[in-house]
Backbone as JSON Lines, residues from 0, in Angstrom:
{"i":0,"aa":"X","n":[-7.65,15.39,1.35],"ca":[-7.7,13.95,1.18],"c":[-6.28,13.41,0.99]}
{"i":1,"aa":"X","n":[-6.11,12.33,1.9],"ca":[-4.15,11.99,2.11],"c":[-4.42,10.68,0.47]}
{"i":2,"aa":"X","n":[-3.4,10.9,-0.41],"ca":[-3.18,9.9,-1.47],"c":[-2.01,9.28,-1.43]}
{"i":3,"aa":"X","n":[-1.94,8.12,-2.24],"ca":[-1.01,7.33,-2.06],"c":[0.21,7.57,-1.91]}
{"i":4,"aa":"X","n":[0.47,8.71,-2.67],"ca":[2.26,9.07,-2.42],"c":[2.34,9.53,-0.88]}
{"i":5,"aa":"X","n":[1.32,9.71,-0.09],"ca":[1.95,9.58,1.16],"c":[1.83,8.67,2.1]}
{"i":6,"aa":"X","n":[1.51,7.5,1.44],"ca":[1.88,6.27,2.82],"c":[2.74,5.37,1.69]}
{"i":7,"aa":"X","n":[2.86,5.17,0.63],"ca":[3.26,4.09,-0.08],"c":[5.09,3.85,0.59]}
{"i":8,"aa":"X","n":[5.03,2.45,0.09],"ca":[6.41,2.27,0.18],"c":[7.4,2.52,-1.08]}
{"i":9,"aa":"X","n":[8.17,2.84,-1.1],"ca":[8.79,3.33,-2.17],"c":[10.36,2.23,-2.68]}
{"i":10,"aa":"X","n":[10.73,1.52,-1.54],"ca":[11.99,1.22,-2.05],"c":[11.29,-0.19,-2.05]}
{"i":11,"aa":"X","n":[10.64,-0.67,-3.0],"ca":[10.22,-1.76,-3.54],"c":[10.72,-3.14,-4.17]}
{"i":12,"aa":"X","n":[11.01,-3.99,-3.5],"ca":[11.47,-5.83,-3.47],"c":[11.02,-6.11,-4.94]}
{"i":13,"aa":"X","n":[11.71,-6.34,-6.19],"ca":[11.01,-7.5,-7.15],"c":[11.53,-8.64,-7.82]}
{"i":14,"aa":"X","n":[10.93,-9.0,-8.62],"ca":[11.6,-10.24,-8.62],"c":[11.27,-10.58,-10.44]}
{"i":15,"aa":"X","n":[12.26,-11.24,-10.98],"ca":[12.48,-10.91,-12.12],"c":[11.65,-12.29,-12.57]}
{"i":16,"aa":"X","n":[10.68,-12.14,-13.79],"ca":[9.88,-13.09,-14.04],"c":[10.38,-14.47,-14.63]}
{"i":17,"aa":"X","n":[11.46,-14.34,-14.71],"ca":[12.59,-15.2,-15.06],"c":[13.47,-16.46,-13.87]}
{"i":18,"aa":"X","n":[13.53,-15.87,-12.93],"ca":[13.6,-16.15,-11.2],"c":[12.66,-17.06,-11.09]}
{"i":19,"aa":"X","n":[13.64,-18.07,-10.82],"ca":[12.29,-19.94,-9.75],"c":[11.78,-19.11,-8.46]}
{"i":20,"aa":"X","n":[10.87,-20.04,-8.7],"ca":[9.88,-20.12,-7.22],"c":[10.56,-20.28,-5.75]}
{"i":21,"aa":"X","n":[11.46,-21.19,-5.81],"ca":[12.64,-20.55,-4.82],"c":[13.24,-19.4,-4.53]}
{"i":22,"aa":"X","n":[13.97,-19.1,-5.83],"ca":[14.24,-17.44,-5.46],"c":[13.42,-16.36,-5.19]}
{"i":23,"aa":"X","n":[12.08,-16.43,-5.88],"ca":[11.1,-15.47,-5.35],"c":[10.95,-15.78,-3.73]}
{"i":24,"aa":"X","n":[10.47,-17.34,-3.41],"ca":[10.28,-17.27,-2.09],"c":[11.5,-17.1,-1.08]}
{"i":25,"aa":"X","n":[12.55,-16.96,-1.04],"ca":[13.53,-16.82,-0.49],"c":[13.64,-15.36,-0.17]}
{"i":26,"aa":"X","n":[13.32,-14.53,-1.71],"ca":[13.19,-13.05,-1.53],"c":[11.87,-12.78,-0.57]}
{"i":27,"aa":"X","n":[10.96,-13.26,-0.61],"ca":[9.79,-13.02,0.64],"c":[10.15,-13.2,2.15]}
{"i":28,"aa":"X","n":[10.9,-14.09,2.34],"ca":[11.27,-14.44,3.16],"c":[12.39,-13.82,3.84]}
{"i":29,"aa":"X","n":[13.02,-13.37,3.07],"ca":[13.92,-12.46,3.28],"c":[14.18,-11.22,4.18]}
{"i":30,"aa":"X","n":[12.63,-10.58,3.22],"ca":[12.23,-9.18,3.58],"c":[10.93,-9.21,3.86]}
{"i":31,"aa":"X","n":[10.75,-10.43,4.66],"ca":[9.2,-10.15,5.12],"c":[8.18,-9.57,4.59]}
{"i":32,"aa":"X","n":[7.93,-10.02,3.05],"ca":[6.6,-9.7,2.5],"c":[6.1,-10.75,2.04]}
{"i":33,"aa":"X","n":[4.71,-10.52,2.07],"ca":[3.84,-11.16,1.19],"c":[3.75,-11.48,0.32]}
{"i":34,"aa":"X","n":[4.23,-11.11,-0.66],"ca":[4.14,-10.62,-2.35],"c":[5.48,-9.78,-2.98]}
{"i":35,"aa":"X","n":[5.57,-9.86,-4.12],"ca":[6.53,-9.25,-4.83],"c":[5.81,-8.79,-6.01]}
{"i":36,"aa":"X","n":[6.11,-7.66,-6.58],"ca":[5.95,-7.6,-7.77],"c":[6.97,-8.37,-8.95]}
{"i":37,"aa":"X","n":[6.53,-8.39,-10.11],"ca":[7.23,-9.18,-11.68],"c":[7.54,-8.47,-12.27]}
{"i":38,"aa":"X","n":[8.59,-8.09,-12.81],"ca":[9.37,-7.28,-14.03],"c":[9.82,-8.07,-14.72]}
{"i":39,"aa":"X","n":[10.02,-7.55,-16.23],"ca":[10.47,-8.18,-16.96],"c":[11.94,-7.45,-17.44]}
{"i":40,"aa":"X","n":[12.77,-8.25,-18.9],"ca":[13.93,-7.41,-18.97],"c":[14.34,-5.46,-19.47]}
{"i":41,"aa":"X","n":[12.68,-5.19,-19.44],"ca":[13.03,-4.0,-19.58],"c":[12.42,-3.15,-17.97]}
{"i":42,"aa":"X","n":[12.31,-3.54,-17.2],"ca":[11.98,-3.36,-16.03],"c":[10.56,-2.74,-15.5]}
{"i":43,"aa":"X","n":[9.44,-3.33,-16.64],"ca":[8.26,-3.27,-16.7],"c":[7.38,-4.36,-15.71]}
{"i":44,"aa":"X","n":[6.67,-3.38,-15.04],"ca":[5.79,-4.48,-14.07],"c":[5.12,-5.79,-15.04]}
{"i":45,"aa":"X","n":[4.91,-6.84,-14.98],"ca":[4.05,-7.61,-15.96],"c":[3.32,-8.72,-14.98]}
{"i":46,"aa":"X","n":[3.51,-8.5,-13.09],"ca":[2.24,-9.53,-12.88],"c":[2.68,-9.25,-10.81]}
{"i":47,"aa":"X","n":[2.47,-9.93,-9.99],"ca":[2.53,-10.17,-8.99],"c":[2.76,-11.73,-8.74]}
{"i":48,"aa":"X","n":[3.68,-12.04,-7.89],"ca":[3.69,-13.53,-6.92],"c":[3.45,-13.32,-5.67]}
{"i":49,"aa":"X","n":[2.12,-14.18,-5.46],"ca":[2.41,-13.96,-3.76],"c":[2.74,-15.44,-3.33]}
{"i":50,"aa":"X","n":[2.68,-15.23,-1.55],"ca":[2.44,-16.67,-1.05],"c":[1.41,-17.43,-1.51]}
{"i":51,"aa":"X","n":[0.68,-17.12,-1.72],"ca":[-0.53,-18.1,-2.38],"c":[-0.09,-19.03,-3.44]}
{"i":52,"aa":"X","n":[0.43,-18.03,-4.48],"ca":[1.33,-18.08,-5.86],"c":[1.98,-19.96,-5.15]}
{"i":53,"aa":"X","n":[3.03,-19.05,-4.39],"ca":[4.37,-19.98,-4.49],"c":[3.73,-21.08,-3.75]}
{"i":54,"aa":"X","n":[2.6,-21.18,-2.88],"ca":[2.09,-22.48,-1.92],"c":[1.07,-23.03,-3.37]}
{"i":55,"aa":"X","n":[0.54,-22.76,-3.87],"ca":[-0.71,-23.41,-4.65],"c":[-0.5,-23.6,-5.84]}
{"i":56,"aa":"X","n":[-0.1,-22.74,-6.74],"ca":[0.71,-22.84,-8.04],"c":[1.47,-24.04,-8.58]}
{"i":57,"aa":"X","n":[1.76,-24.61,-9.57],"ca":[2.77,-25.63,-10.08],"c":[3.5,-24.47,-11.22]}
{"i":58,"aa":"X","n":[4.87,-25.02,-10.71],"ca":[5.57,-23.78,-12.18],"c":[6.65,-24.18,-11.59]}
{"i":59,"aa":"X","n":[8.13,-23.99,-12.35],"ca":[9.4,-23.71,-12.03],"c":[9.45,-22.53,-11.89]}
{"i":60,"aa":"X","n":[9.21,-21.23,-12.62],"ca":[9.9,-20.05,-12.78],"c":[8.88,-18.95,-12.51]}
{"i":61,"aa":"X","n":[9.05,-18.08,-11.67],"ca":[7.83,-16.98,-11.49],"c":[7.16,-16.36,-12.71]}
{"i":62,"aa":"X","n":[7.27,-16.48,-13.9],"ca":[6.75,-16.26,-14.94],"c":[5.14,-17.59,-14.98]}
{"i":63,"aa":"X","n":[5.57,-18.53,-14.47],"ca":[4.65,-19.75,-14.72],"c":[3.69,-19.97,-13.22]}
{"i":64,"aa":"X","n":[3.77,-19.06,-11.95],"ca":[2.93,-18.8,-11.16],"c":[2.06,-17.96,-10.72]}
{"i":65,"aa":"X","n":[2.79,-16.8,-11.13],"ca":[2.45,-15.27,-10.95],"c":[1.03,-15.16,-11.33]}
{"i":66,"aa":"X","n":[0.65,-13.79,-10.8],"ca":[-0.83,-13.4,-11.08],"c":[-0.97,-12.53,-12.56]}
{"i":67,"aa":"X","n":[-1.33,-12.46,-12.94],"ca":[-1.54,-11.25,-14.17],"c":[-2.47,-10.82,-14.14]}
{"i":68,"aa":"X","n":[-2.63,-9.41,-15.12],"ca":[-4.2,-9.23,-14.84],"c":[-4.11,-8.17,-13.37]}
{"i":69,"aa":"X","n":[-2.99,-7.03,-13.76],"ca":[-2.71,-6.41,-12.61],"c":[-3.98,-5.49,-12.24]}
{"i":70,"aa":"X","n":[-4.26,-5.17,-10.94],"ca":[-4.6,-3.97,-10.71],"c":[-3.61,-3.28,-10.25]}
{"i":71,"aa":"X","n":[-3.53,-1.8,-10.42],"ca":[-2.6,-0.55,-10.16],"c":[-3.32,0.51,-10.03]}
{"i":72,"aa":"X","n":[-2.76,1.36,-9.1],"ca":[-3.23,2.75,-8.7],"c":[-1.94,3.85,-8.85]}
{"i":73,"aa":"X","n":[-2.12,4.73,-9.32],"ca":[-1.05,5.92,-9.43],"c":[-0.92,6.96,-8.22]}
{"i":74,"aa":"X","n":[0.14,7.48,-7.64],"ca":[0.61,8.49,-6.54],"c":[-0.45,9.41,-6.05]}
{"i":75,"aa":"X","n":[-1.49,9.52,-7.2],"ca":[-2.26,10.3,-6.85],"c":[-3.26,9.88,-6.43]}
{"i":76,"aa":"X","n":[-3.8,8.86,-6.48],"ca":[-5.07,8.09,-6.14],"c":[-5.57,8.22,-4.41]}
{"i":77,"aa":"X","n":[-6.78,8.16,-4.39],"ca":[-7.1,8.85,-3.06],"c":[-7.07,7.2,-2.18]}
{"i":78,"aa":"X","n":[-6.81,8.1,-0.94],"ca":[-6.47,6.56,-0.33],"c":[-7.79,6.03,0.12]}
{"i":79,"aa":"X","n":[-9.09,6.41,0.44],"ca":[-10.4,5.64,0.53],"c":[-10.56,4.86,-1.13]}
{"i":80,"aa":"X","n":[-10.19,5.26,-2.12],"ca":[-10.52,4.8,-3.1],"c":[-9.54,3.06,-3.34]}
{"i":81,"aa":"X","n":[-8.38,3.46,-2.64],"ca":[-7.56,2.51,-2.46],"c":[-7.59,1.46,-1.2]}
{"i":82,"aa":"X","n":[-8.54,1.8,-0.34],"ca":[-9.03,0.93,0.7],"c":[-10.25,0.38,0.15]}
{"i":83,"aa":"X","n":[-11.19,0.46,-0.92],"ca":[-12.32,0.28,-1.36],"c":[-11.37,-0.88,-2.13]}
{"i":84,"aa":"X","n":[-10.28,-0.79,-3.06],"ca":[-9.88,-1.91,-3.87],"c":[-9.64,-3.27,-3.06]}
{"i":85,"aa":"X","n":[-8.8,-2.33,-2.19],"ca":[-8.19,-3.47,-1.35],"c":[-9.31,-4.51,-0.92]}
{"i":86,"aa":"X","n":[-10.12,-3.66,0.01],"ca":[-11.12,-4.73,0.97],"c":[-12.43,-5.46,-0.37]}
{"i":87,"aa":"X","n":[-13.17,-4.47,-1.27],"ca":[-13.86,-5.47,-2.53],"c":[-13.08,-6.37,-2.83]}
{"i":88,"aa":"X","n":[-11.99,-6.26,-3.56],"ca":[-11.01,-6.86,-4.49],"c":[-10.45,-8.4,-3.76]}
{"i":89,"aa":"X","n":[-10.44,-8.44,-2.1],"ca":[-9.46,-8.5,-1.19],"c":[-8.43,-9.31,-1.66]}
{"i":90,"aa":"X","n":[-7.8,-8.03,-2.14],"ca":[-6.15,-8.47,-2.03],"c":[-4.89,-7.63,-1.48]}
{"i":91,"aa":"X","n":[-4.16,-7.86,-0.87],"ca":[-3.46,-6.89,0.06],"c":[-2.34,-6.23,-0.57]}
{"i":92,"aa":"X","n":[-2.28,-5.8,-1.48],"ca":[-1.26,-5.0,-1.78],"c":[-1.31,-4.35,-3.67]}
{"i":93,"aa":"X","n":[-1.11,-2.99,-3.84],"ca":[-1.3,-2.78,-4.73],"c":[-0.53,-2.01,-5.6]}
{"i":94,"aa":"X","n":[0.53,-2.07,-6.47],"ca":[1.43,-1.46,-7.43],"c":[1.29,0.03,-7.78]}
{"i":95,"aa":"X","n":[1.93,0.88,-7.49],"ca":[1.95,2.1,-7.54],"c":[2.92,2.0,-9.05]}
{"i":96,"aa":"X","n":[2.02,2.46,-10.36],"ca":[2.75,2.69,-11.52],"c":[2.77,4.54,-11.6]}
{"i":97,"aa":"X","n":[3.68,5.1,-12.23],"ca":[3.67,6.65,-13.41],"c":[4.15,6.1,-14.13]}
{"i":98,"aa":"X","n":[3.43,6.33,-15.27],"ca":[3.95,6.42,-16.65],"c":[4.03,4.77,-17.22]}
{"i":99,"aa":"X","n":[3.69,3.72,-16.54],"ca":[3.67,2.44,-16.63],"c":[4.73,2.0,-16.21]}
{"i":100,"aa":"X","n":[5.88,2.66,-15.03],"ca":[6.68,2.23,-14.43],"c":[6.38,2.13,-12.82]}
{"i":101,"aa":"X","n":[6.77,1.18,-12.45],"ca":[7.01,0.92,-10.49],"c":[8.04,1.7,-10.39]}
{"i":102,"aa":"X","n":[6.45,2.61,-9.28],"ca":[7.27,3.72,-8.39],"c":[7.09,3.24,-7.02]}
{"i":103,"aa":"X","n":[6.33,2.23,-6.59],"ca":[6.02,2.09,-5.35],"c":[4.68,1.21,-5.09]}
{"i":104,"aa":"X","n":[4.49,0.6,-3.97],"ca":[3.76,-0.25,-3.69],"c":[2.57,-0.06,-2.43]}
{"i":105,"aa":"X","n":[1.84,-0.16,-2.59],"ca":[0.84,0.4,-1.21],"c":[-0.02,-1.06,-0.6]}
{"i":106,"aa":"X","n":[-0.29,-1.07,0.28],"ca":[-0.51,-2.23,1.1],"c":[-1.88,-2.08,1.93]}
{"i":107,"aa":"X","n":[-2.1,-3.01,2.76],"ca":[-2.99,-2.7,3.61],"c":[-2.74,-2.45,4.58]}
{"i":108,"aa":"X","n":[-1.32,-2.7,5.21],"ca":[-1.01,-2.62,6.57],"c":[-0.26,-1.03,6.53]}
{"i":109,"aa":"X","n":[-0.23,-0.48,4.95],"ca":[0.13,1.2,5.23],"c":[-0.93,1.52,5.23]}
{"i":110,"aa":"X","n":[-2.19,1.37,4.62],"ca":[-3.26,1.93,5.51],"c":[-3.65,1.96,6.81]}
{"i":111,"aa":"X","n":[-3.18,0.53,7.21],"ca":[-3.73,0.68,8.44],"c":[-2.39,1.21,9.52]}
{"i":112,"aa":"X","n":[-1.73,1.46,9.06],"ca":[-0.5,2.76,9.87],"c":[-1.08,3.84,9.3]}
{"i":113,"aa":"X","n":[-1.57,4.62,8.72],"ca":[-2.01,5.71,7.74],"c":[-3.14,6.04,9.68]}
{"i":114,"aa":"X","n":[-4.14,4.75,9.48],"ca":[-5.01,5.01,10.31],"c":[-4.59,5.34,11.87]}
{"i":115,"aa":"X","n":[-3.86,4.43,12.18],"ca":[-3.36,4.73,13.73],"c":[-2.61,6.15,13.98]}
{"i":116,"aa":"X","n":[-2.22,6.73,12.48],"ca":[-1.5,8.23,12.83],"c":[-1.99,8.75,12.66]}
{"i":117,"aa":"X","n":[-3.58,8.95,12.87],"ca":[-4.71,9.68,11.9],"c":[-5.18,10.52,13.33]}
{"i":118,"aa":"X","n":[-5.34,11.9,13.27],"ca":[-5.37,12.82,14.33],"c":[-6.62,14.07,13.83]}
{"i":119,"aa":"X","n":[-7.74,13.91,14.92],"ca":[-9.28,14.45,14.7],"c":[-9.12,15.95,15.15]}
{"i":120,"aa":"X","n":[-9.55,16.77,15.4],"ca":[-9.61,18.35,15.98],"c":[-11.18,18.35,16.1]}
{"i":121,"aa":"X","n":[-11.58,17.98,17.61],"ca":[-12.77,18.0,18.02],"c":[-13.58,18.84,17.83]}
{"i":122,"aa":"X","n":[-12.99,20.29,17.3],"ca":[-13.97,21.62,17.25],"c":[-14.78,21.81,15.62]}
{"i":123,"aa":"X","n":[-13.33,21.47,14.41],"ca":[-13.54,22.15,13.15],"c":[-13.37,20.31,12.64]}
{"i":124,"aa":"X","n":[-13.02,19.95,12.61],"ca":[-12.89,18.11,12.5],"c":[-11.27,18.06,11.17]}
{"i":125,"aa":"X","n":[-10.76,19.19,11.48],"ca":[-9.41,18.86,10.54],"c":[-9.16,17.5,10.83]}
{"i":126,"aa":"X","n":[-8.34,16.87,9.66],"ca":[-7.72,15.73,10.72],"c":[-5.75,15.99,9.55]}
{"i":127,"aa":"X","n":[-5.34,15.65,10.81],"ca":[-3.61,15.94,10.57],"c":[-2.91,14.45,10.79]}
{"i":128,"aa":"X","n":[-2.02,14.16,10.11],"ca":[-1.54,12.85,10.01],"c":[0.09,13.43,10.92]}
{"i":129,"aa":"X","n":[0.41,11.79,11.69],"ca":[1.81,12.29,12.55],"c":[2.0,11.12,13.86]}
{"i":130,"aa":"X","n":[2.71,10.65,13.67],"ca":[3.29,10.08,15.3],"c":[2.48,10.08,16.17]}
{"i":131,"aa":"X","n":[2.6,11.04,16.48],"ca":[2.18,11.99,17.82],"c":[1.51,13.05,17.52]}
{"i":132,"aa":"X","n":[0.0,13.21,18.56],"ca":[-1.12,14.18,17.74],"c":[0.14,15.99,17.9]}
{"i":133,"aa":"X","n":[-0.56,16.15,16.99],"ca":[0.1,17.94,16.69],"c":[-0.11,18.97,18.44]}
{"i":134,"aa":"X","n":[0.75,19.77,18.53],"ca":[0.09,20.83,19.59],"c":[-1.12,21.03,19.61]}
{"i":135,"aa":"X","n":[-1.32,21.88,18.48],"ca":[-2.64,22.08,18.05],"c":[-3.1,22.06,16.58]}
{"i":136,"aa":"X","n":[-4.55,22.48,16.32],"ca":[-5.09,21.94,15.05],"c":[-4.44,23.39,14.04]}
{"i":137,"aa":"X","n":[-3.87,22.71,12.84],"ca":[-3.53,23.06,11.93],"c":[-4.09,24.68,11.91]}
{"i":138,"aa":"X","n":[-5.46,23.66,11.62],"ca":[-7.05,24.99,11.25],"c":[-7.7,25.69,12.1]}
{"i":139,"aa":"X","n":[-7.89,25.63,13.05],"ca":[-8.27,26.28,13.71],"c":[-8.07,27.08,15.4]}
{"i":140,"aa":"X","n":[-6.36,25.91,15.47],"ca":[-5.38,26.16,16.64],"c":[-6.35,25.72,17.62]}
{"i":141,"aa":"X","n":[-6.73,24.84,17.68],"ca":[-7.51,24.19,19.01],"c":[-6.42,23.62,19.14]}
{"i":142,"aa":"X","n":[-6.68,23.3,21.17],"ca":[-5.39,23.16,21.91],"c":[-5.5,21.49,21.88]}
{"i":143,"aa":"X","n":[-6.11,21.15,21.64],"ca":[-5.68,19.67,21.51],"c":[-6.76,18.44,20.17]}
{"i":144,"aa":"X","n":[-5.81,17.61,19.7],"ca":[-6.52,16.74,18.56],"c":[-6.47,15.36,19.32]}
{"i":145,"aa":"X","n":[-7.35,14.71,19.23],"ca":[-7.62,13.17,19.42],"c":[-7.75,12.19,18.04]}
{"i":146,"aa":"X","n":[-7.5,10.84,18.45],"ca":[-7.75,9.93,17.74],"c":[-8.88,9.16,17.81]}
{"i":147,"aa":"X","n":[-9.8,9.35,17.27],"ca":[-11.04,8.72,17.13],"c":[-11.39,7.68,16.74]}
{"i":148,"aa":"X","n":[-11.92,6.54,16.56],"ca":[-12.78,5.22,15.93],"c":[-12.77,5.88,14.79]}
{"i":149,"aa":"X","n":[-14.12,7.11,14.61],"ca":[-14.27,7.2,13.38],"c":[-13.77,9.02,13.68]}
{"i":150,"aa":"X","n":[-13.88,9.59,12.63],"ca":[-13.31,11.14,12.16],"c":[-14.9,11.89,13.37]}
{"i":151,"aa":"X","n":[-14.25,12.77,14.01],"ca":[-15.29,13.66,14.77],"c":[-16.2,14.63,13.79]}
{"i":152,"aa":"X","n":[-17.58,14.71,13.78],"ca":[-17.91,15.5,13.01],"c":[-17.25,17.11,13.28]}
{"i":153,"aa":"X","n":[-17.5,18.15,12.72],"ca":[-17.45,19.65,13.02],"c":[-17.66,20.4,14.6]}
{"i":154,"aa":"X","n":[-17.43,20.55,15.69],"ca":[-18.65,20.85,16.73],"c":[-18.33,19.65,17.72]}
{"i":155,"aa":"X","n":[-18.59,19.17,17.38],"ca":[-18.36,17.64,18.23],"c":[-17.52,18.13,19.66]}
C-alpha cells in the first residue's frame, strides 16, 4: 500500500499568520497554489488560507481569514485513506505533520499523478508505481504491466 511520504510534496510554501491577505495572495500566485498553510512564530502549523479564504473572507491579516480546525495526516497514512478525506471532506489539500511539525503537504492533484503512474501486472495484479510501466513485474517477471481504469484482478 503506497503512503503519503511517497507522493507528498515536501518543499512546502507558508505563510506567516501575521502576513495580509495580499501577501498570502501574492504568495499563491506566485507559486501557483491553491492554498498555503499558517505558521505561527514558533513555526507551528495553526490553520490553512485558501482562495476561498482570500475571495470570501473579510480580514486584514491571514490570522483573521484562515481556516482552523485543521485536518492532518502523517507520512505514514495510507493513500486510499487520504483520498477518502479528500473527496468526503472535499477539500483539496492536506498537511503532512511528525511530531506536530510541517513536513509536507499532499494534495489531490498528487493523487491524481500517484494514479496516472500507477502500473497493473495482468497475471499476479502487482501494481508498481513509475513514469514509464517497468520491463517487467516486480513479482512475478511478467513481460509486460499495463495501466488500467481500475487495478486488474489476479489472472486477469
Amino acid at each position: 500500500m503506497r503512503k503519503v511520504k511517497d507522493v507528498m510534496t515536501t518543499r512546502v510554501v507558508t505563510v506567516h499568520e501575521d502576513q495580509t491577505r495580499q501577501q498570502a495572495a501574492a504568495l499563491m500566485a506566485r507559486h501557483r497554489v491553491s492554498g498555503l498553510p499558517v505558521v505561527n512564530e514558533e513555526g507551528m502549523i495553526t490553520g490553512l488560507v485558501t482562495e476561498h479564504d482570500v475571495l470570501a473572507r473579510q480580514g486584514r491579516f491571514v490570522r483573521e481569514i484562515m481556516t482552523r480546525g485543521l485536518i492532518s495526516v502523517t507520512e505514514e497514512t495510507d493513500l486510499e485513506d487520504v483520498a477518502q478525506l479528500l473527496v468526503n471532506r472535499r477539500i483539496r489539500r492536506l498537511p503532512v505533520l511528525r511530531e506536530g511539525r510541517l513536513v509536507g503537504i499532499v494534495s489531490r492533484a498528487d493523487l491524481v499523478r500517484e494514479v496516472a503512474t500507477r502500473w497493473t501486472c495482468p497475471v499476479c495484479g502487482e501494481v508498481a508505481p513509475g513514469e514509464e510501466p517497468p520491463e517487467c513485474c516486480p513479482r512475478c517477471a511478467a513481460p509486460q504491466m499495463v495501466a488500467p481504469a481500475e487495478p486488474a484482478p489476479p489472472g486477469f
